[in-house]
MIROBA-350088 format. One record per residue (C-alpha): residue in one letter; residue number from 0; x, y, z. Coordinates in steps of 0.5 Angstrom, whole numbers, padded with zeros to 4 digits. Layout:
+------+-----+-------+-------+-------+
| code | pos |    c1 |    c2 |    c3 |
+------+-----+-------+-------+-------+
|    A | NUM |     X |     Y |     Z |
...
+------+-----+-------+-------+-------+
//
This chain:
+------+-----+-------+-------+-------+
| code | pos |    c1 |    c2 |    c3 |
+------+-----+-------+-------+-------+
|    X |   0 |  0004 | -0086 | -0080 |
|    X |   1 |  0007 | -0080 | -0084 |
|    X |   2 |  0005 | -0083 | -0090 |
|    X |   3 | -0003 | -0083 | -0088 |
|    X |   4 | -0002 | -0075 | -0085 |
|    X |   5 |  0001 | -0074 | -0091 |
|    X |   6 | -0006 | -0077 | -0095 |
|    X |   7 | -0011 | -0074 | -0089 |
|    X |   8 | -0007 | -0067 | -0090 |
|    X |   9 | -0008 | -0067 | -0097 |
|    X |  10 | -0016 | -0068 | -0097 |
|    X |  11 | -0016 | -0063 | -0092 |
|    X |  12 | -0013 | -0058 | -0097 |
|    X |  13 | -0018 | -0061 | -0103 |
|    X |  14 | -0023 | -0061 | -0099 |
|    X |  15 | -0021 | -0054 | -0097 |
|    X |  16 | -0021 | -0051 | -0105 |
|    X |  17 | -0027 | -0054 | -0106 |
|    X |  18 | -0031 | -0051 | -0102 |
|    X |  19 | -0027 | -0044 | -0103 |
|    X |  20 | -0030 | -0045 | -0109 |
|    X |  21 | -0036 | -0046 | -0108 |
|    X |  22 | -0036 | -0041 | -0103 |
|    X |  23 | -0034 | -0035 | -0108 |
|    X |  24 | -0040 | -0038 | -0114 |
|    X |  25 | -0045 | -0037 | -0109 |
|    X |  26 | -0043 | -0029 | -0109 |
|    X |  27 | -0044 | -0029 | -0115 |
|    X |  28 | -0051 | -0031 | -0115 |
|    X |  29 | -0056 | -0025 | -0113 |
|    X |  30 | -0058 | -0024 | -0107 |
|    X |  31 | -0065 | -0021 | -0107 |
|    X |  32 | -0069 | -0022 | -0113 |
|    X |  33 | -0074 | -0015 | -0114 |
|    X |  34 | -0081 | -0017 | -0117 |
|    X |  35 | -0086 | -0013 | -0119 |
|    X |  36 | -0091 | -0011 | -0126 |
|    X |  37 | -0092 | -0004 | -0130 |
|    X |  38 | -0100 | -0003 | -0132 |
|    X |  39 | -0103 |  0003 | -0136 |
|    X |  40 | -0108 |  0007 | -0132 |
|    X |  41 | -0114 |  0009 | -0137 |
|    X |  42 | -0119 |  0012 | -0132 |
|    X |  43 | -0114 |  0016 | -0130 |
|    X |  44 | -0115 |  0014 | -0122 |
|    X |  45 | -0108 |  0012 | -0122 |
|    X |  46 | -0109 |  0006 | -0119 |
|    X |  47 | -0111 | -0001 | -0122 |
|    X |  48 | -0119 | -0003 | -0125 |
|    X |  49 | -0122 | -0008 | -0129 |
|    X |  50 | -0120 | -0004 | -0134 |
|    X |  51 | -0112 | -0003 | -0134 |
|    X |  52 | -0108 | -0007 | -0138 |
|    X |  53 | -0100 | -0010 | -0138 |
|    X |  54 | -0095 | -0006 | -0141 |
|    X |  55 | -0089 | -0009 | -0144 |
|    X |  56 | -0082 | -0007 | -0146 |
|    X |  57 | -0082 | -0001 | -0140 |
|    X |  58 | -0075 |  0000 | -0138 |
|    X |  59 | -0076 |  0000 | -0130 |
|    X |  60 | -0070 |  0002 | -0126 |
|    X |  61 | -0067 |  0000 | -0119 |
|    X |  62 | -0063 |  0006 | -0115 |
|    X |  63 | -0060 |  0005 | -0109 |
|    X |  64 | -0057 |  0011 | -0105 |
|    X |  65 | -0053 |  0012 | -0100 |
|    X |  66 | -0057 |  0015 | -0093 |
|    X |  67 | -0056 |  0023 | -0092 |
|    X |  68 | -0052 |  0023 | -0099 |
|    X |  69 | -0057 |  0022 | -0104 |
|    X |  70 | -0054 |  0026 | -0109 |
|    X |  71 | -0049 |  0019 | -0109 |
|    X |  72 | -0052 |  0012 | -0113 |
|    X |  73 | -0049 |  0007 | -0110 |
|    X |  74 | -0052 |  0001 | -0114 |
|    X |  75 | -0056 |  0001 | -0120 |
|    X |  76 | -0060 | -0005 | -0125 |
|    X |  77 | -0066 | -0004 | -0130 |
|    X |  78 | -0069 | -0009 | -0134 |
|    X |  79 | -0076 | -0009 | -0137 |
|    X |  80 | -0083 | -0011 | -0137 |
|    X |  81 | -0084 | -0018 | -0140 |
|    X |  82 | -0091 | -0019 | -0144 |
|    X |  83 | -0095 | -0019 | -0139 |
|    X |  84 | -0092 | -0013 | -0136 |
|    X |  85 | -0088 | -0017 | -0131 |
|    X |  86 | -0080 | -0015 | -0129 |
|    X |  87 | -0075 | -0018 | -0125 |
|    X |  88 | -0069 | -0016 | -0122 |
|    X |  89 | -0063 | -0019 | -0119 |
|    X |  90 | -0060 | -0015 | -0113 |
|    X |  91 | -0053 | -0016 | -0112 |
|    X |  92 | -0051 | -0015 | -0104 |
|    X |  93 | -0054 | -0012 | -0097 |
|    X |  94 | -0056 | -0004 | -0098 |
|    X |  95 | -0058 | -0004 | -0090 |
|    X |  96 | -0056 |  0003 | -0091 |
|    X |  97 | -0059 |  0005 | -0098 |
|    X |  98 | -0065 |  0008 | -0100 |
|    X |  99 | -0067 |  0004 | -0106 |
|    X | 100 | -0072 |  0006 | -0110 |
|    X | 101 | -0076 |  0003 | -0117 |
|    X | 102 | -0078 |  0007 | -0123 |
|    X | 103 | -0080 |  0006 | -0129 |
|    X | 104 | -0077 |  0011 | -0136 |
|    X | 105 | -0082 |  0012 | -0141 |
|    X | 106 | -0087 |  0009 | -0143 |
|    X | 107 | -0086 |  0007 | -0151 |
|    X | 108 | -0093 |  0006 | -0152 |
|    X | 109 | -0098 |  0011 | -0156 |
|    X | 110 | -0104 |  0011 | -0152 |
|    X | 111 | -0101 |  0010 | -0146 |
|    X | 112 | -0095 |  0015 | -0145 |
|    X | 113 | -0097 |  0020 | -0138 |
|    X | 114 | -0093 |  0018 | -0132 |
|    X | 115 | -0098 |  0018 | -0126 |
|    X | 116 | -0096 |  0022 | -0121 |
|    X | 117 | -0097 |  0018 | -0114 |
|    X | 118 | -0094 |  0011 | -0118 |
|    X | 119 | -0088 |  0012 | -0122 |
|    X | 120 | -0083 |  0011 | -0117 |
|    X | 121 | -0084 |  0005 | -0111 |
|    X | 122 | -0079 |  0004 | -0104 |
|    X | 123 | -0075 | -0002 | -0103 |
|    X | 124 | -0072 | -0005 | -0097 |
|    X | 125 | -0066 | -0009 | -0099 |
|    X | 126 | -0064 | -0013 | -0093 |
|    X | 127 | -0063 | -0019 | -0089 |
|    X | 128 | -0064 | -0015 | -0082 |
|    X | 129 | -0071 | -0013 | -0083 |
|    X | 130 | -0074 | -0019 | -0081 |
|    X | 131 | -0076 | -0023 | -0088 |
|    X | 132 | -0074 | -0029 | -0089 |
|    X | 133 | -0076 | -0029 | -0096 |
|    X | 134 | -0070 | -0026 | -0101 |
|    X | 135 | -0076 | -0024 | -0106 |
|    X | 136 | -0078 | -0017 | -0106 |
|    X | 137 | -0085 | -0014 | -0108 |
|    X | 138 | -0086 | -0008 | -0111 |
|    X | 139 | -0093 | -0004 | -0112 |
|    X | 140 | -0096 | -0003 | -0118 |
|    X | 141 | -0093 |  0003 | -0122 |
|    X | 142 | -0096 |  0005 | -0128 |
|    X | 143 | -0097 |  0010 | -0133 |
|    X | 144 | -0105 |  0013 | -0136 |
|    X | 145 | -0109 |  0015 | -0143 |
|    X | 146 | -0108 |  0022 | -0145 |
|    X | 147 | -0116 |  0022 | -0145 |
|    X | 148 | -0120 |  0017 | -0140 |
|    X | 149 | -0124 |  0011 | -0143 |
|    X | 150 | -0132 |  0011 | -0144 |
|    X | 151 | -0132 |  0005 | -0140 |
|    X | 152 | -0129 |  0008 | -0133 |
|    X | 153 | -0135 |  0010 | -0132 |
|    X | 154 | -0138 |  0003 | -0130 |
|    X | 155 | -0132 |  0002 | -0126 |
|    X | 156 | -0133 |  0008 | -0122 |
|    X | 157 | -0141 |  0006 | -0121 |
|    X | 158 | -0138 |  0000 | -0119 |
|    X | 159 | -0133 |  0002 | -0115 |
|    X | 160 | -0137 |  0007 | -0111 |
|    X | 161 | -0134 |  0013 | -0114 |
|    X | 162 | -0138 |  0015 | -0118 |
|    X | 163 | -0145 |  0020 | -0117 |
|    X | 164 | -0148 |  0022 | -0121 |
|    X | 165 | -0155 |  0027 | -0123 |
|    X | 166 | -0159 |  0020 | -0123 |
|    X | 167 | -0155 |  0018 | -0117 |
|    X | 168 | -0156 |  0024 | -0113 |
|    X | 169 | -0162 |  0025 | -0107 |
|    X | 170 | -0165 |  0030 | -0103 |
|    X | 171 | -0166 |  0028 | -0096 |
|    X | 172 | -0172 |  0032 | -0093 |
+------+-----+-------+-------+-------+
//
């Protein structure tokens, strides 16, 4: 009988220090994941058109800030943008008490090099307790925009309902 409590006792503990193990990998593993891309603007509308193109190697960053103390940066990551303008950033930790926000740095791109001023920066929530079940986090478009606005923006603005112009224009009489 001493001799099965001493094999049972002895699994228990494997047992034990194998999912302690297993526990402490999993810490390790992110706990969100924040997604999202970087465009350049070239009618200069700060939002995205048929027109706008993917801009790669952007460095964008991830800042968390204590609340009420934001002079204090509580959690830091960068990447870049791939190919496709896309980037990716694994987020380790609940920042249920941070403001965290994505920027982009300079754009490296020649023709493309102002920074918009309503999309350079977005606001991500980075916590379980706001009632998504998904650990994937989506950030708006941020972008930067050509010095001079492309001869075709004018198309998508006439497209777009944005654009009158004088052979647009009707007097109502």
């Amino acid at each position: 009988m001493t001799k099965h409590f001493a094999i049972i006792a002895i699994v228990l503990v494997v047992a034990f220090c194998f999912s302690s193990v297993l526990a402490d990998d999993k810490s390790k593993e992110p706990t969100f994941t924040v997604e999202g891309k970087i465009y350049c603007d070239p009618c200069r509308v700060e939002f995205e058109t048929r027109l706008s193109h993917p801009l790669s190697d952007i460095k964008v960053t991830l800042e968390c800030k204590k609340i009420g103390d934001e002079k204090n940066i509580t959690y830091t990551a960068e990447t870049q943008t791939d190919k496709n303008g896309f980037y990716t950033l694994p987020v380790m930790g609940d920042h249920q008490e941070e403001i965290c926000t994505v920027q982009t740095e300079r754009s490296s791109h020649p023709k493309c090099k102002e920074p918009m001023k309503k999309m350079d920066a977005d606001r991500v929530v980075l916590t379980k307790n706001d009632g998504v079940s998904s650990s994937r986090r989506f950030v708006n478009p941020l972008g930067f925009m050509t010095r001079n606005i492309d001869a075709r923006c004018v198309s998508v603005a006439k497209e777009l309902g944005m654009w009158v112009g004088a052979e647009d224009q009707h007097d109502e009489a």
